[in-house]
C-alpha positions in Angstrom: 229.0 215.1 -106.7 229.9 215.6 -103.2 229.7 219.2 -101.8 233.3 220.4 -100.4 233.1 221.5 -96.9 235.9 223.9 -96.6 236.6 223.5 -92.8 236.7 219.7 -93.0 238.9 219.6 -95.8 241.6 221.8 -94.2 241.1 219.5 -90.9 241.9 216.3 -93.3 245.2 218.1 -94.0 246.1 218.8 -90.8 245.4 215.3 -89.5 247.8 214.7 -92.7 250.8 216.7 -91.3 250.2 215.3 -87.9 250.4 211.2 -89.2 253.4 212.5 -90.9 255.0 214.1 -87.4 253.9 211.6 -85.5 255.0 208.2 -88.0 258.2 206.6 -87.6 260.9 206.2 -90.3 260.9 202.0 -91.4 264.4 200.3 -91.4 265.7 201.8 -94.3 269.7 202.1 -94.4 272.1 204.9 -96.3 270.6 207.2 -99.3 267.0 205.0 -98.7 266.7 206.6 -95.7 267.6 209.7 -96.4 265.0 209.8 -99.3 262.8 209.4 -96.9 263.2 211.7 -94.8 263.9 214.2 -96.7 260.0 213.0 -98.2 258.6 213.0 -95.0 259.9 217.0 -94.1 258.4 218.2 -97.5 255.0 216.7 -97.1 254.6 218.1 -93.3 255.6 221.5 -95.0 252.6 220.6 -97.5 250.3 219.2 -95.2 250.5 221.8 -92.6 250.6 224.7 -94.9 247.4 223.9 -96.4 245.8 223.3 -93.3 246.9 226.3 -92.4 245.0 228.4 -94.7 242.3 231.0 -94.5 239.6 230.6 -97.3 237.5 233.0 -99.6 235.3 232.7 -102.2 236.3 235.1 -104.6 234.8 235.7 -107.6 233.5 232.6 -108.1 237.1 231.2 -107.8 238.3 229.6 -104.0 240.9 231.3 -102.9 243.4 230.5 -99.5 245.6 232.2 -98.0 248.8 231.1 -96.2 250.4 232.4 -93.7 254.2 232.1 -94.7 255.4 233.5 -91.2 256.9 230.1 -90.4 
């Protein structure tokens, strides 16, 4: 099993959220279009909320904290 390096795996996320920024939207017409869009918005929020969390090992359990000042 692969050992989870904390730091790298928020990186991957943030690299996530800025392919999602940074992608443009494929000729897609009307509600198609809107979908995604609307897709696109909600998995920068994802992305870039993960990456922006502090991490703790807690108890034996990983815990992250994000920052929800947006």
């Amino acid at each position: 099993m692969a050992q989870l390096d904390m730091d790298e795996f928020l990186e991957r996320f943030e690299r996530r959220a800025n392919a999602v920024r940074e992608r443009g939207v494929p000729p897609l017409e009307g509600e198609a279009r809107k979908q995604f869009i609307d897709s696109a918005e909600k998995d920068f929020l994802d992305y870039s909320l993960v990456a922006s969390a502090a991490w703790a090992v807690e108890e034996g359990e990983l815990v992250l904290r994000i920052p929800l000042g947006l």
